[in-house]
C-alpha positions in Angstrom: 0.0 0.0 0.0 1.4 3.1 -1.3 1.7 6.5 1.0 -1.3 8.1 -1.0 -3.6 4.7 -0.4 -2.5 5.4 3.3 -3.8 8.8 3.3 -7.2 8.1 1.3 -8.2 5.2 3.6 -6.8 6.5 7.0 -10.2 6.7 8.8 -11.1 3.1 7.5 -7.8 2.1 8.3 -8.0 3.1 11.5 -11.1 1.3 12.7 -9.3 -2.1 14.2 -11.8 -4.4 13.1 -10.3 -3.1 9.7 -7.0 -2.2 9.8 -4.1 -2.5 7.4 -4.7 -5.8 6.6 -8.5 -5.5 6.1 -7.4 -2.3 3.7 -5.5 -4.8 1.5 -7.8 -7.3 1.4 -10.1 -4.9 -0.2 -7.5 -3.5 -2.4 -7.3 -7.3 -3.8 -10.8 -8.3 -3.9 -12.8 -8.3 -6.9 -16.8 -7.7 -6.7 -19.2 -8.2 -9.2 -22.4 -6.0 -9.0 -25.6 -7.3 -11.2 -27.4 -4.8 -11.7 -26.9 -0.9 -11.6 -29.9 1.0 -10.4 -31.3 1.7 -7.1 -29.4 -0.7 -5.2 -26.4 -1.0 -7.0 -26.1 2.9 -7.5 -25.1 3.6 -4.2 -23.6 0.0 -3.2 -21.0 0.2 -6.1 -20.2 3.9 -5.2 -19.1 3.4 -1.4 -17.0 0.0 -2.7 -15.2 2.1 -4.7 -14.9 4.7 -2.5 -13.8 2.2 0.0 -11.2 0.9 -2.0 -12.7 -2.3 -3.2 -9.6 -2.8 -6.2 -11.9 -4.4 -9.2 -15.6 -4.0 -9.2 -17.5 -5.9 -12.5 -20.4 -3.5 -13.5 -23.4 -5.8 -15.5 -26.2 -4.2 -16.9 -28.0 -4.4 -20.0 -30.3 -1.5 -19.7 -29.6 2.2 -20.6 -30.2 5.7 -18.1 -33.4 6.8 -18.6 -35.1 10.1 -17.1 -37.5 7.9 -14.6 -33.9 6.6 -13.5 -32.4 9.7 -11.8 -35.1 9.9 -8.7 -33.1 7.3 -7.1 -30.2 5.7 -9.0 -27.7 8.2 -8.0 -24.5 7.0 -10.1 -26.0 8.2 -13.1 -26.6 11.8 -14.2 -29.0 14.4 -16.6 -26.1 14.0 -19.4 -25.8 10.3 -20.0 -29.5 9.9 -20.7 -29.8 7.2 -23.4 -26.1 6.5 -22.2 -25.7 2.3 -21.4 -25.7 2.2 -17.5 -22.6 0.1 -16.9 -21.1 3.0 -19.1 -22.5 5.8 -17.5 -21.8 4.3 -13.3 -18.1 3.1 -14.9 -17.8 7.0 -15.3 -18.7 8.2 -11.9 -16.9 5.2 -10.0 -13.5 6.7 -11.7 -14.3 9.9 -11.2 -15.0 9.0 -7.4 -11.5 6.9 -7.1 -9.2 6.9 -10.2 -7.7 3.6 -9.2 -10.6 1.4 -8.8 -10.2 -1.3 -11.7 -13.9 -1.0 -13.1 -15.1 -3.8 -15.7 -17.8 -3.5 -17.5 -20.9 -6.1 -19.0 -23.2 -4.3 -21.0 -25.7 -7.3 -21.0 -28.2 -9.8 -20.0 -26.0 -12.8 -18.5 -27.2 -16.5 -19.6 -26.3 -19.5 -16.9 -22.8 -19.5 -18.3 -21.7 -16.5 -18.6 -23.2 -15.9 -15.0 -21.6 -18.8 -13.5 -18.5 -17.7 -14.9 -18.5 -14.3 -13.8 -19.5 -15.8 -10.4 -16.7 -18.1 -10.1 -14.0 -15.3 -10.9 -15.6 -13.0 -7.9 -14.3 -12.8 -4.5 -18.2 -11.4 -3.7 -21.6 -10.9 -5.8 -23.9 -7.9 -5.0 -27.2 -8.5 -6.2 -28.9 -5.1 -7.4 -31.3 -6.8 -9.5 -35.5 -6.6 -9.4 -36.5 -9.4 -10.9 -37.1 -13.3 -9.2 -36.0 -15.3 -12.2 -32.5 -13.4 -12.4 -31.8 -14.0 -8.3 -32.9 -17.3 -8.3 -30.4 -17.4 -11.1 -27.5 -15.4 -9.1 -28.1 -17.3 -5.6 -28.1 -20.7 -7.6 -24.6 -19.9 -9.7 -23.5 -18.3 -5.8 -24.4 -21.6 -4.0 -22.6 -23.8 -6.4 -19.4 -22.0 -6.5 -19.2 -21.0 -2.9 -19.2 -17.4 -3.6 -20.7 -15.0 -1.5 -23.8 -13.3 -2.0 -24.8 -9.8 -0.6 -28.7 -9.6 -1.4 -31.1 -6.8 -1.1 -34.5 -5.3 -2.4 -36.3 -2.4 -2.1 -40.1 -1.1 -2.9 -42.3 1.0 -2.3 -41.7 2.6 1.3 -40.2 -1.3 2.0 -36.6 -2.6 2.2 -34.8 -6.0 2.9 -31.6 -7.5 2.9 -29.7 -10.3 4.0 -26.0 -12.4 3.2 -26.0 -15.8 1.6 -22.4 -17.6 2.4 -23.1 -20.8 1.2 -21.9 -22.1 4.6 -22.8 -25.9 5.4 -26.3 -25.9 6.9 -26.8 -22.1 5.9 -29.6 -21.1 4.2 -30.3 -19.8 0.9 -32.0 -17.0 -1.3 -34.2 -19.8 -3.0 -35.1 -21.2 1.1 -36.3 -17.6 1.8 -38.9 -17.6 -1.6 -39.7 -21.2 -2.1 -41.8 -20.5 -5.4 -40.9 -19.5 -8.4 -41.5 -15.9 -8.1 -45.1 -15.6 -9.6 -45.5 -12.5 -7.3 -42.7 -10.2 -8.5 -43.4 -6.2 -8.1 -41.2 -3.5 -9.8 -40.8 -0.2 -8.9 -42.0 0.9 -12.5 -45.5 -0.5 -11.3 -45.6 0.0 -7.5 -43.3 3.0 -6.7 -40.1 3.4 -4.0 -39.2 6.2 -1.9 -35.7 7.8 -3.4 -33.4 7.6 0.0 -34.7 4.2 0.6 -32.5 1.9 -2.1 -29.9 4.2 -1.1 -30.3 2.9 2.3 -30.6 -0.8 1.5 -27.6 -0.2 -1.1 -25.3 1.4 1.5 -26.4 -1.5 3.8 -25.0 -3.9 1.2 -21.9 -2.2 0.8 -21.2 -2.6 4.8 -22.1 -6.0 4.4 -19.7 -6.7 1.8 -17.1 -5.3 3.0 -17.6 -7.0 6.7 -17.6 -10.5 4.5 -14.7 -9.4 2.5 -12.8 -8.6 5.1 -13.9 -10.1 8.1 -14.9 -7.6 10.0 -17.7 -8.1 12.8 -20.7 -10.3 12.1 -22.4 -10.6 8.7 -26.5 -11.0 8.1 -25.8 -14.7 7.4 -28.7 -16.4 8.4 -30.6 -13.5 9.4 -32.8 -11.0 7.2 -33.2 -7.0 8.0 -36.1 -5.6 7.5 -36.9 -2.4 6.7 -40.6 -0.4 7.0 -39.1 3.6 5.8 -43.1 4.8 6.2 -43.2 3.7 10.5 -39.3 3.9 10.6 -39.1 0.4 12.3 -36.6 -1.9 12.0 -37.0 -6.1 12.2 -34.7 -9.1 12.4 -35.7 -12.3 11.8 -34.1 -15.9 11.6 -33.4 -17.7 8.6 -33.1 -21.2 8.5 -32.3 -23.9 5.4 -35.0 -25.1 3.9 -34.2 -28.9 3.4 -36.6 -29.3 0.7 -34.8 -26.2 -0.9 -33.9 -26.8 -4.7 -30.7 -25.2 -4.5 -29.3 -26.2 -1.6 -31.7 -28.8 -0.1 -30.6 -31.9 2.0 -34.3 -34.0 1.8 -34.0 -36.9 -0.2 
C-alpha cells in the first residue's frame, strides 16, 4: 500500500476491526455487482470509494429520465447512455484507481456462472425473481458469497448468503418461483430508501470481505421507511430447498 492509499483510507484504516490488513484485502478483492440501479447505485459507489480494487459493472439496460429519482450513479447528461457506461464513469471519477469492468448485458447460466466463479463477492442489485434465483443458484454452487437486497415502495430488505454448510439460501427464503414479483415501474419506492438498503449492502460486503464483525448470514433486516421500524428475523435452510436442499 502506497503513501497516498495510506492517506485516502486513513479513517477506515483506522477502525481495528479493519486495519491494514483489512485495507488490502479490499484492495485485492474483486466484486461483481448485477445490476446498476437503485441498489447497486449507491452499493458500487461506497466499494469504490472504499477501496474495493476491481468492481464488475453488469447491466443491459440504458439511463433513462424515470432513472435519476433514485439511481444516483448516473446523471441528466448520460440519458440514453448504457448504464454500466454511465456508473463506470462516476466510479472513476469517485476513485481513479478502482479497476472498473464492464458487462453491457443480459447474463445467460454461463456467462453468469462464470462471472461468479471469478468474484471474490456478488452484490445483487437486481428486481426481478428469475434473475436472483439465477444469481443465488450460480452463488451456492461455487461457494461465492452473495450480498442480497431489495427495495419497494416505502419497503426494504436485505440479507448475506455464504453458502456455509447448513446455511440457508436466497431460493429457502422464496420457495416458489416468483409468480408475485413487483417493480418499482409499477408500485413505486421512496428515493433515500434503495440508497439505504444499497449502502447497507456495501457494509455488508465489506464486513464478508474482510472479516470484520458479524455478517446477516442467516438472518434477514427488514426495513418499514413509512413507521421507521426496523426487524430481524431468523433464517433457516429449507431442506426441501432446490438449491441447496438436504431432503432426499
Amino acid at each position: 500500500m502506497n503513501d497516498d492509499q495510506l492517506l485516502r483510507y486513513s479513517r477506515q484504516i483506522m477502525l481495528p476491526s479493519i486495519g491494514i490488513e483489512g485495507q488490502e484485502r479490499l484492495l485485492n478483492a474483486r466484486v461483481l455487482i448485477v445490476g446498476l440501479g437503485g441498489l447497486g447505485s449507491p452499493a458500487a459507489m461506497y466499494l469504490a470509494a472504499a477501496g474495493v480494487g476491481t468492481l464488475v459493472l453488469v447491466d443491459f439496460d440504458q439511463v433513462d429520465l424515470t432513472n435519476l429519482q433514485r439511481q444516483i450513479v448516473h446523471t441528466t447528461d448520460r440519458i440514453g447512455d448504457l448504464k454500466v457506461d454511465s456508473a463506470r464513469e462516476s466510479l472513476l471519477a469517485l476513485n481513479p484507481e478502482c479497476r472498473v469492468e464492464t458487462v453491457p448485458k443480459q447474463l445467460d447460466e454461463a456467462d453468469l456462472r462464470q462471472q461468479i466463479e471469478k468474484a471474490d463477492l456478488i452484490l445483487d442489485g437486481t428486481d426481478n425473481f428469475a434473475t436472483r434465483f439465477a444469481i443465488n443458484k450460480a452463488c451456492y454452487e461455487t461457494g461465492t458469497p452473495l450480498v442480497s437486497g431489495a427495495a419497494i415502495r416505502m419497503e426494504g430488505q436485505i440479507s448475506v448468503f455464504t453458502g456455509e454448510s447448513g446455511g440457508p439460501c436466497y431460493h429457502c427464503l422464496y420457495p416458489d418461483e416468483g409468480e408475485m414479483d413487483e417493480t418499482c415501474s409499477a408500485n413505486g419506492v421512496l428515493a433515500p430508501l434503495v440508497g439505504v438498503i444499497g449502502s447497507l449492502q456495501a457494509i455488508e460486503a465489506i464486513k464478508q470481505l474482510t472479516g470484520a464483525g458479524k455478517t446477516l448470514h442467516g438472518r434477514l433486516l427488514l426495513l418499514d421507511a413509512l413507521e421507521m421500524e426496523w426487524r430481524t428475523l431468523r433464517l433457516t435452510a429449507d431442506p426441501a430447498c432446490p438449491v441447496c436442499g438436504t431432503a432426499g
